[in-house]
FILO-420735 format. One line per 4 residues: number of its first residue (from 1); their letters; for each residue z, y, x of N, C-alpha, C, O. Coordinates in nm, 3 decimals, always signed. Example, Ala and Ser with C-alpha at 12.3 -4.5 7.8 and 13.67 -1.06 7.14 Angstrom:
2
1	AS	+0.780:-0.569:+1.319:+0.780:-0.450:+1.230:+0.780:-0.330:+1.320:+0.846:-0.332:+1.424  +0.708:-0.225:+1.285:+0.714:-0.106:+1.367:+0.787:+0.003:+1.290:+0.804:+0.114:+1.341
! end
This chain:
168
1	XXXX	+0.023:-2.524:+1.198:-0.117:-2.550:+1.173:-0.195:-2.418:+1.174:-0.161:-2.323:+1.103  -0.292:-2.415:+1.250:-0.391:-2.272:+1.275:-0.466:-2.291:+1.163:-0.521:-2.400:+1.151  -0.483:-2.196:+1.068:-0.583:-2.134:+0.944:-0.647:-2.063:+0.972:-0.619:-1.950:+1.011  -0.794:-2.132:+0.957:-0.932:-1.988:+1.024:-0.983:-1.953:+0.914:-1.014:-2.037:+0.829
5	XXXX	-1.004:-1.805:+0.896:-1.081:-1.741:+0.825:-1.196:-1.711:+0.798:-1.197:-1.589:+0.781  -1.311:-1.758:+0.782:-1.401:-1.752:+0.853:-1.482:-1.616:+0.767:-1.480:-1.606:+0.645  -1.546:-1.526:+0.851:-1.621:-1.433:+0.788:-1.703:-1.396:+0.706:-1.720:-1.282:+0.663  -1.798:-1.559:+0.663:-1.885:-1.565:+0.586:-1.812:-1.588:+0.462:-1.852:-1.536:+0.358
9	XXXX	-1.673:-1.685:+0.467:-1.603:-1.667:+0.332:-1.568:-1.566:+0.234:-1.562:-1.570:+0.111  -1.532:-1.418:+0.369:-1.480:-1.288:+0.275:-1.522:-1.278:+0.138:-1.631:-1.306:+0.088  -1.413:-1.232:+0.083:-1.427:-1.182:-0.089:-1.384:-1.091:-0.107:-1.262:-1.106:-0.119  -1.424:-0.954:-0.123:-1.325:-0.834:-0.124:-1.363:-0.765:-0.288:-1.465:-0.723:-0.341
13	XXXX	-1.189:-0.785:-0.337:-1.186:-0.770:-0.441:-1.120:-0.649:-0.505:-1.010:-0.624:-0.455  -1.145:-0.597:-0.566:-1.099:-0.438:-0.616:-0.915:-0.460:-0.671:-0.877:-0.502:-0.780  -0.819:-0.412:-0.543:-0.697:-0.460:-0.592:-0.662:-0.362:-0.728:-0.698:-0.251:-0.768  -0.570:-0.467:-0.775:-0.582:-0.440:-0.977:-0.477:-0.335:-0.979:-0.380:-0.357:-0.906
17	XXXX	-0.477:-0.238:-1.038:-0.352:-0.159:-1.084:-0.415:+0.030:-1.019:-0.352:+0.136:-1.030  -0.507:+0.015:-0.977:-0.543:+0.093:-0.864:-0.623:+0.224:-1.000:-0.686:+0.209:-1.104  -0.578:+0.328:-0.930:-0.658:+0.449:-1.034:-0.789:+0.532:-0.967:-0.825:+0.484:-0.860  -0.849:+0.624:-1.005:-0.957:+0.678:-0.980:-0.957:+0.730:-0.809:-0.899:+0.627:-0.775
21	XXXX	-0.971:+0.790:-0.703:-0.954:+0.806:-0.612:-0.882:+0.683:-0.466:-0.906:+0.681:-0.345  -0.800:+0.605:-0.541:-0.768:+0.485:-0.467:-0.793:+0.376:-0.502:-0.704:+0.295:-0.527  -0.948:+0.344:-0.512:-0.988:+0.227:-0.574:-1.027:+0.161:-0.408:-1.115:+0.198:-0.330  -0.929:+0.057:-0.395:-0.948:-0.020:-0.251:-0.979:-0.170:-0.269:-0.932:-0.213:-0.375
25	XXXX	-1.052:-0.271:-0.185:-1.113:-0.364:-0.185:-1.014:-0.475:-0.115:-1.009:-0.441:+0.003  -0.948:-0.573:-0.130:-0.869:-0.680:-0.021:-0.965:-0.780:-0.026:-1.046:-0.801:-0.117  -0.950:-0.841:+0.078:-1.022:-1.008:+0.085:-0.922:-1.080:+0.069:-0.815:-1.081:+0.130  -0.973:-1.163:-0.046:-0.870:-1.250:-0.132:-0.902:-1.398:-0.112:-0.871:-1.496:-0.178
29	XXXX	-1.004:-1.377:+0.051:-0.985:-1.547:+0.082:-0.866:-1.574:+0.145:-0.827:-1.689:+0.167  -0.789:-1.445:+0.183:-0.709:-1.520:+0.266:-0.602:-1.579:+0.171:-0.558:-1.689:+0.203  -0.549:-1.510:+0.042:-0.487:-1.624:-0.085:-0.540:-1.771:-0.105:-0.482:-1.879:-0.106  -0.675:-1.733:-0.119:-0.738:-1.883:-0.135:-0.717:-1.966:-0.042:-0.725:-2.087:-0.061
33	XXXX	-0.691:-1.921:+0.057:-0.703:-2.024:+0.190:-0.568:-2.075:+0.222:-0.557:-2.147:+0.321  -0.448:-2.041:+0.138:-0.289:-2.058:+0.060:-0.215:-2.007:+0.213:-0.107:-2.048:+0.256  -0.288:-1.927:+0.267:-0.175:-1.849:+0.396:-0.079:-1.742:+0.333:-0.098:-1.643:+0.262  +0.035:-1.802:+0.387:+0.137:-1.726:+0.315:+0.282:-1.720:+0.423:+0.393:-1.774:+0.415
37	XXXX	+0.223:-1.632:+0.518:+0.309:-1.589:+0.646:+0.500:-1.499:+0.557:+0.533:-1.431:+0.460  +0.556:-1.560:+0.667:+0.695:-1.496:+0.629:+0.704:-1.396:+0.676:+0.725:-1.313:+0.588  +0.699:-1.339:+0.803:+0.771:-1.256:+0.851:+0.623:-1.168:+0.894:+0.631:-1.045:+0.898  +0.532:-1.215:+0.916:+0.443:-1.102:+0.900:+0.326:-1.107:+0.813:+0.260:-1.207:+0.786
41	XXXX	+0.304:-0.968:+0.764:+0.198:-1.018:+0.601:+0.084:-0.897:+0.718:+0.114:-0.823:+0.811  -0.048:-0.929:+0.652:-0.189:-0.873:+0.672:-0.308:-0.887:+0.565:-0.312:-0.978:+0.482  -0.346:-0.848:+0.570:-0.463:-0.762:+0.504:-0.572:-0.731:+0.533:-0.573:-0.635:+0.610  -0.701:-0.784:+0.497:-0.818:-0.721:+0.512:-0.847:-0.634:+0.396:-0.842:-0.666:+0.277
45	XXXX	-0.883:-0.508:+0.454:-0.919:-0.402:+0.336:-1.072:-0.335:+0.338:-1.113:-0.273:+0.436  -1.126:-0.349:+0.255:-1.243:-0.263:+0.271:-1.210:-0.090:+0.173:-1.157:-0.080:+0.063  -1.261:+0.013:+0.254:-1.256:+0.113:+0.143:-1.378:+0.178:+0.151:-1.438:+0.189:+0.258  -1.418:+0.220:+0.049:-1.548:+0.252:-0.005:-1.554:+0.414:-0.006:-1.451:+0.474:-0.035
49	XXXX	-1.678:+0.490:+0.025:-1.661:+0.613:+0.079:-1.619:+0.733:-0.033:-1.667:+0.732:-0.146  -1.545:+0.812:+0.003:-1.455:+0.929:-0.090:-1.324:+0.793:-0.146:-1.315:+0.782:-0.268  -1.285:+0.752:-0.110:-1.173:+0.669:-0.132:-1.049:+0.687:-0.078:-1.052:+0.728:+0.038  -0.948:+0.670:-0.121:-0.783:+0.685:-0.034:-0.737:+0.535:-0.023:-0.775:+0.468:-0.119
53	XXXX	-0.684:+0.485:+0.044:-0.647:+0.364:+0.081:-0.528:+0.349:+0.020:-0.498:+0.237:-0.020  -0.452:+0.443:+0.002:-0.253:+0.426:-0.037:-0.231:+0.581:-0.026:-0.288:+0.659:+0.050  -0.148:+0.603:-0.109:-0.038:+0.732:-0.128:-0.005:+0.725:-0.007:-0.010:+0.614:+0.048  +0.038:+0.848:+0.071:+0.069:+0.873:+0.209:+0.191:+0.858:+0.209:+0.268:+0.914:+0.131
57	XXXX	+0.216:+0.798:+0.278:+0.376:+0.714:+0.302:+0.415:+0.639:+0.400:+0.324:+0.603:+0.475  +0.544:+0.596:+0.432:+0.634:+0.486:+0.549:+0.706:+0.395:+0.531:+0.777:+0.364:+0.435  +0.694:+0.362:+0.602:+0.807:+0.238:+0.557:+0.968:+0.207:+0.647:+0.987:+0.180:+0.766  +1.027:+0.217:+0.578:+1.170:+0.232:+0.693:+1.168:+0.095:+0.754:+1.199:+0.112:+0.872
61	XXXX	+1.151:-0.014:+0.733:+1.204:-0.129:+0.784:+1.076:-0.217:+0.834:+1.106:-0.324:+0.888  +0.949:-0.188:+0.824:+0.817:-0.272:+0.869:+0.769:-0.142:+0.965:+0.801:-0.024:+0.948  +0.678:-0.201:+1.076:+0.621:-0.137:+1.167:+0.476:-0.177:+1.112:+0.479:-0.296:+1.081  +0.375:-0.130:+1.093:+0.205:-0.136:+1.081:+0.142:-0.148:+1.191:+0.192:-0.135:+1.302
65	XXXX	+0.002:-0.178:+1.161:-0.077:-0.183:+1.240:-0.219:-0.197:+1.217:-0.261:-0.311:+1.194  -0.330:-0.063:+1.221:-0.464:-0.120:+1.159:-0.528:-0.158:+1.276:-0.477:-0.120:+1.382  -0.680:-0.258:+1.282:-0.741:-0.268:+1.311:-0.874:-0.210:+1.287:-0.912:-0.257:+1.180  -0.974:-0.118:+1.342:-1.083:-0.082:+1.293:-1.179:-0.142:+1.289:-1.257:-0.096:+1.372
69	XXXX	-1.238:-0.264:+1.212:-1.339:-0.338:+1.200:-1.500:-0.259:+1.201:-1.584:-0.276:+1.289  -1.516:-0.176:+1.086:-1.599:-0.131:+1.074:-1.612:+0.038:+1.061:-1.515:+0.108:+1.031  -1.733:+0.086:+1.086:-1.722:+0.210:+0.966:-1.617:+0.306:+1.025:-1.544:+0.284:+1.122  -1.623:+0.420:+0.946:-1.517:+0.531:+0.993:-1.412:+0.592:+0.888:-1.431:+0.589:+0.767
73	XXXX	-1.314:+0.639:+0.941:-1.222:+0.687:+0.815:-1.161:+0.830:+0.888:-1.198:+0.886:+0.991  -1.040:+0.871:+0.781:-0.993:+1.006:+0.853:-0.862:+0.972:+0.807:-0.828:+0.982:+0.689  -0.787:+0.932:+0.901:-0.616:+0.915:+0.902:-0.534:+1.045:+0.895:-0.537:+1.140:+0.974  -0.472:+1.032:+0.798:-0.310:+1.163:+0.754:-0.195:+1.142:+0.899:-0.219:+1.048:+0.975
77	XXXX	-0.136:+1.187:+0.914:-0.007:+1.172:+1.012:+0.072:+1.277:+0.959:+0.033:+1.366:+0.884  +0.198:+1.259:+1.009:+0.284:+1.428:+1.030:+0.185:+1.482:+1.124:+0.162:+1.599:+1.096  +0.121:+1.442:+1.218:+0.055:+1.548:+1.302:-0.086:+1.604:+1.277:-0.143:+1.687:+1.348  -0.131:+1.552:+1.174:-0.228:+1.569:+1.081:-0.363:+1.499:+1.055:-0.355:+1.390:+0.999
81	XXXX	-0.496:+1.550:+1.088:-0.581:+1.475:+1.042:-0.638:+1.430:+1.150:-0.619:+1.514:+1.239  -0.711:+1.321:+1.198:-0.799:+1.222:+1.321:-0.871:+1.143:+1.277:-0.816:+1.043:+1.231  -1.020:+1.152:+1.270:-1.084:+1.034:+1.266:-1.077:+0.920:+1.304:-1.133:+0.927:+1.413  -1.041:+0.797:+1.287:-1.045:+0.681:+1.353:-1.188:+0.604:+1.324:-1.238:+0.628:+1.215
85	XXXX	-1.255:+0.518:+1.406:-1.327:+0.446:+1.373:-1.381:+0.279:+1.452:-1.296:+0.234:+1.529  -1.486:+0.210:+1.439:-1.473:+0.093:+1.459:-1.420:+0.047:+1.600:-1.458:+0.096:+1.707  -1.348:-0.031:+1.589:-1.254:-0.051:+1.708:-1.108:+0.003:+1.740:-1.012:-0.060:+1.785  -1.121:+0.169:+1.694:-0.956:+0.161:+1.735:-0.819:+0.073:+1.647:-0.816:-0.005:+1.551
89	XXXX	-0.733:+0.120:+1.720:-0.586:+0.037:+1.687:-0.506:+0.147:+1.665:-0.485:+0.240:+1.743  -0.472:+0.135:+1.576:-0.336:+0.262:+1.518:-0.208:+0.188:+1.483:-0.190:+0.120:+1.383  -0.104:+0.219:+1.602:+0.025:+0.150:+1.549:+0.093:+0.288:+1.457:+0.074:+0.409:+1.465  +0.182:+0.201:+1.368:+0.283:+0.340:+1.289:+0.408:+0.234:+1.310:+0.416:+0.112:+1.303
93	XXXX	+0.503:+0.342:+1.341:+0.673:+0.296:+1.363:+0.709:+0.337:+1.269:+0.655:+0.417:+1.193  +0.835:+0.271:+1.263:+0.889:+0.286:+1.122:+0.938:+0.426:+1.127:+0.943:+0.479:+1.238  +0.974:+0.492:+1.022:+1.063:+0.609:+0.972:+0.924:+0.691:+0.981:+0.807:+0.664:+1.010  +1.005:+0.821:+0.936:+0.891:+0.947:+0.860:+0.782:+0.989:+0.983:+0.674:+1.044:+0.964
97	XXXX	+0.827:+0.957:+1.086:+0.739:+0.974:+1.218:+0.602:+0.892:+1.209:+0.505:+0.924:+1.277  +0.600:+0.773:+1.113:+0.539:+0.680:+1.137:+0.389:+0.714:+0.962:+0.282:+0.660:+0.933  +0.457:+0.806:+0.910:+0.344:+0.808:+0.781:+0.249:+0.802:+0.802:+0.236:+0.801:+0.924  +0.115:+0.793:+0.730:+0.011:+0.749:+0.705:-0.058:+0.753:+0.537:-0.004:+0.707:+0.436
101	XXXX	-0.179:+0.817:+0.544:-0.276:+0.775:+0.474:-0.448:+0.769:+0.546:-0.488:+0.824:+0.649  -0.525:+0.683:+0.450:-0.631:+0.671:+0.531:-0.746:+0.728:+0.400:-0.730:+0.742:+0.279  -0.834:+0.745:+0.466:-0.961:+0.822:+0.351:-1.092:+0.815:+0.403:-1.103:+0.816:+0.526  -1.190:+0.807:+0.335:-1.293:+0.724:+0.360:-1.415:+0.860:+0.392:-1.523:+0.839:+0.337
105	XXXX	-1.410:+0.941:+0.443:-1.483:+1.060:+0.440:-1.641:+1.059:+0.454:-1.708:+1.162:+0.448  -1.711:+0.895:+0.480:-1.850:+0.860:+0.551:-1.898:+0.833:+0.412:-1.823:+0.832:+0.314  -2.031:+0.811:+0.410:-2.096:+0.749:+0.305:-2.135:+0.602:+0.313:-2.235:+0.556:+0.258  -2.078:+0.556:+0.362:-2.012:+0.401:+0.435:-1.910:+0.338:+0.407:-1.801:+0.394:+0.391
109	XXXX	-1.929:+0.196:+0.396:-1.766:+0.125:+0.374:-1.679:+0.119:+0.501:-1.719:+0.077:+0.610  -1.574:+0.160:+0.477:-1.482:+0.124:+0.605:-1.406:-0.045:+0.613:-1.376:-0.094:+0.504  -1.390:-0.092:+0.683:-1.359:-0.233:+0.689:-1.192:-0.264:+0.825:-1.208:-0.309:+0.938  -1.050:-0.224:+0.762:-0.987:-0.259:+0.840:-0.891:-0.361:+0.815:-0.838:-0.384:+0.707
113	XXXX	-0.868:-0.437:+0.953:-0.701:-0.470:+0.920:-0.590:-0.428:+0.940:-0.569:-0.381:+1.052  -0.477:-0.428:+0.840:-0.352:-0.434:+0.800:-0.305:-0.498:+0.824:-0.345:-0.603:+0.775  -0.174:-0.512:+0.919:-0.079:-0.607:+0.985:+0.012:-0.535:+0.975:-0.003:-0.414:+0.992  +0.121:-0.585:+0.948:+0.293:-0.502:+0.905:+0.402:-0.654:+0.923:+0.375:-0.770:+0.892
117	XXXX	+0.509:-0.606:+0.976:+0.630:-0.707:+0.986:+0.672:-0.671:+0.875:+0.662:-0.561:+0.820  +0.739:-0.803:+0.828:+0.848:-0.821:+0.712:+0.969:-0.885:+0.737:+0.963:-0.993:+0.796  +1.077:-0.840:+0.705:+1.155:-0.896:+0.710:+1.259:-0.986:+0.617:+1.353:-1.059:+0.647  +1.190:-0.943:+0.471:+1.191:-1.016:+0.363:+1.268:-0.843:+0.269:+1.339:-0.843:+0.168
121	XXXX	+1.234:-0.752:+0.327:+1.285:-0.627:+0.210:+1.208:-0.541:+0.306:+1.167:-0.571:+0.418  +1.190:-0.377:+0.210:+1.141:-0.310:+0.286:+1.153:-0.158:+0.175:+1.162:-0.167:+0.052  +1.151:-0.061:+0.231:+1.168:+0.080:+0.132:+1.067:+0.195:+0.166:+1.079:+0.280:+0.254  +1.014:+0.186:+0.119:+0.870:+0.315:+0.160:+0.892:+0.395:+0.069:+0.926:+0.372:-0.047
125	XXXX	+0.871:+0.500:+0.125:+0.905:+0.667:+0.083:+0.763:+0.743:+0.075:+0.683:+0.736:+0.169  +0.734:+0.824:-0.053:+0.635:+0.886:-0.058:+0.676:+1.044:-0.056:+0.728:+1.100:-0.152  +0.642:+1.108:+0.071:+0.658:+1.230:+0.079:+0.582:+1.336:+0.021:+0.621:+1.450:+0.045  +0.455:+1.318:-0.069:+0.388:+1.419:-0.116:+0.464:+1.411:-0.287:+0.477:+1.516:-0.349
129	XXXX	+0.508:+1.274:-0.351:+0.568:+1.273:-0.482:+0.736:+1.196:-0.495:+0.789:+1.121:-0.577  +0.781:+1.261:-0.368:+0.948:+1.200:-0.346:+0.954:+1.090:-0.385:+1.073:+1.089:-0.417  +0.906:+0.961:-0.417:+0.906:+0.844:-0.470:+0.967:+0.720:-0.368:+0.904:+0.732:-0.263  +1.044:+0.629:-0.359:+1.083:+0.540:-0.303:+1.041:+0.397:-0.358:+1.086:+0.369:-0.468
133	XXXX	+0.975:+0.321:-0.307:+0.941:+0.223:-0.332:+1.033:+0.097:-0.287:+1.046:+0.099:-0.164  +1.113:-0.030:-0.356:+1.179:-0.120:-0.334:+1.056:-0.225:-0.295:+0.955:-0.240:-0.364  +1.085:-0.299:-0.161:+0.964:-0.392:-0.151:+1.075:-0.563:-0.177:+1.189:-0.553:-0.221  +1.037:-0.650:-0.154:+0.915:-0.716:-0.251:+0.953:-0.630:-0.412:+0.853:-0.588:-0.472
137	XXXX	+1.060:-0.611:-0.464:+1.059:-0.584:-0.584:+0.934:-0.490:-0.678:+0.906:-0.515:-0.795  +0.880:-0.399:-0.610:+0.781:-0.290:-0.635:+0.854:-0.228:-0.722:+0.774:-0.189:-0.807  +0.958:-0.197:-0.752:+1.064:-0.083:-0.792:+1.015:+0.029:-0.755:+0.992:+0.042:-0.635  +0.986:+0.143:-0.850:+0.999:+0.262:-0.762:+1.110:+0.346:-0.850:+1.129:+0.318:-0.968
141	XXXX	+1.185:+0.459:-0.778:+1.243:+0.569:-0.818:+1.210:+0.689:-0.786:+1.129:+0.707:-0.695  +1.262:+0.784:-0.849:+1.258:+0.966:-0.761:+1.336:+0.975:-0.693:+1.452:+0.972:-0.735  +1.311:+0.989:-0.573:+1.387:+1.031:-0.478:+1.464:+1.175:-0.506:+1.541:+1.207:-0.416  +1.456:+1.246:-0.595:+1.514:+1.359:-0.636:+1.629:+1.366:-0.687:+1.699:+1.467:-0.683
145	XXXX	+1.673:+1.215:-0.764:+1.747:+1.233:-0.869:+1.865:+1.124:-0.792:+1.932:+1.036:-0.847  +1.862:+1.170:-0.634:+1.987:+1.096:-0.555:+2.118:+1.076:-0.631:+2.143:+1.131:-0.738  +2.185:+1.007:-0.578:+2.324:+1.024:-0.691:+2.416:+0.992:-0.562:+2.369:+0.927:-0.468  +2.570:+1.046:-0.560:+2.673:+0.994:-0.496:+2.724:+0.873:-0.572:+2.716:+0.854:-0.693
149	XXXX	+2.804:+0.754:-0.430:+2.801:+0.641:-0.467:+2.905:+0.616:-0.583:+2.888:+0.515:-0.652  +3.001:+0.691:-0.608:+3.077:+0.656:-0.737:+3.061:+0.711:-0.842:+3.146:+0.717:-0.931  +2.897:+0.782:-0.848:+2.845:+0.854:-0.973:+2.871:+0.744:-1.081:+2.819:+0.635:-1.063  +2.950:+0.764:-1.195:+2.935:+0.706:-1.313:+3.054:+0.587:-1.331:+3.079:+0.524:-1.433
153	XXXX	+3.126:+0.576:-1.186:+3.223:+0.481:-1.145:+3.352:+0.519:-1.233:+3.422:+0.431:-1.283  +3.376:+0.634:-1.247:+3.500:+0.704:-1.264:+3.617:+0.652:-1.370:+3.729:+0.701:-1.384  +3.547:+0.515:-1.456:+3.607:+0.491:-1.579:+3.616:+0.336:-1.540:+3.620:+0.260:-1.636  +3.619:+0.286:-1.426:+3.655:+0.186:-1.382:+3.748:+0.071:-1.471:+3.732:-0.046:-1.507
157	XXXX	+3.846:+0.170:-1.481:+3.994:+0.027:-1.536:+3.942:+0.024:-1.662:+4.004:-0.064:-1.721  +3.828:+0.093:-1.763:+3.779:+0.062:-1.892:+3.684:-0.024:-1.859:+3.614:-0.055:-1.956  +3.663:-0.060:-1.790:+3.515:-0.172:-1.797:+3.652:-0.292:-1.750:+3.674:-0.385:-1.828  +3.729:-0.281:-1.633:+3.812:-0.422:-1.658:+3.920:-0.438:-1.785:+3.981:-0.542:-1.809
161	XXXX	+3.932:-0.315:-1.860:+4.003:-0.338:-2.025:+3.937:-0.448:-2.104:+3.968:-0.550:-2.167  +3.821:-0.373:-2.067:+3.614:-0.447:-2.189:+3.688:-0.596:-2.149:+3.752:-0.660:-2.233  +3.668:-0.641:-2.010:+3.644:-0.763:-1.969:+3.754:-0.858:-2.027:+3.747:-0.969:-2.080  +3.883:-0.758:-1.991:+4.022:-0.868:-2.042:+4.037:-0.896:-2.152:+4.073:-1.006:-2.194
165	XXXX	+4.000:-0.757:-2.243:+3.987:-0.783:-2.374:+3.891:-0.898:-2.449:+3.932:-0.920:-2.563  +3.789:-0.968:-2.417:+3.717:-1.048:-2.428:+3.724:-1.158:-2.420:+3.653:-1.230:-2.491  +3.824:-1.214:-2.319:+3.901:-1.315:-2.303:+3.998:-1.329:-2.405:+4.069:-1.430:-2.408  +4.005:-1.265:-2.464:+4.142:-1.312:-2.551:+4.073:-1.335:-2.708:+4.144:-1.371:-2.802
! end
């Protein structure tokens, strides 16, 4: 069944959790309108001028994709800074090649879409605060505090002692 969006519906709502500098706008008709895609999720975002869209980051396992609706912004890369504005298309591939942040440098709202594959998990890495993000979970860790895989393993036959002992 095709779900139309229609433009006059938009509602762009200040997503919640968001702190001083990344205060960003979603249209939350498309919840209302109960679209709820599996394998690929999107986003209408508005960002409002001197604004950051997201911590600059990638995603190992989703590929992106904005659309430039409106307005102008100034995109991060590894290769550094580029204005984008209404109309272009910016793909990002996955891995560190593919980072991104966006920033609102006009005295204008910027208006894009967000399109990303899912595959039902996903791990984004923040390279300015080593942070790893678990997707859907929204887990994050420090990426600093790596561990080898049998860190903490070493006492093994005491956790199956714990277990046998319990049984009895």
């Amino acid at each position: 069944m095709a779900t139309i969006l229609k433009s006059a519906q938009r509602d762009f709502q200040e997503d919640p959790d968001k702190i001083d500098n990344f205060r960003m706008f979603s249209d939350i008709s498309i919840a209302k309108a109960g679209v709820k895609p599996q394998n690929l999720k999107f986003d209408l975002r508005q960002l409002n001028p001197g604004q950051y869209a997201f911590a600059y980051h990638f995603h190992r396992y989703a590929e992106e994709l904005f659309m430039m609706i409106s307005g102008s912004a100034t995109l991060r890369t590894p290769e550094g800074l580029e204005t984008v504005e209404s109309g272009d298309l910016i793909f990002f591939e996955k891995g560190a090649t593919g980072a991104h942040q966006l920033y609102n440098h006009t005295a204008e709202p910027c208006v894009y879409l967000d399109i990303r594959t899912f595959v039902g998990y996903d791990v984004c890495e923040y390279p300015d605060s080593n942070k790893i993000l678990l997707a859907p979970l929204d887990e994050i860790f420090d990426k600093n505090t790596q561990l080898n895989y049998f860190d903490g393993e070493e006492n093994v036959q005491d956790k199956w002692k714990e277990i046998e002992n319990k049984k009895e």
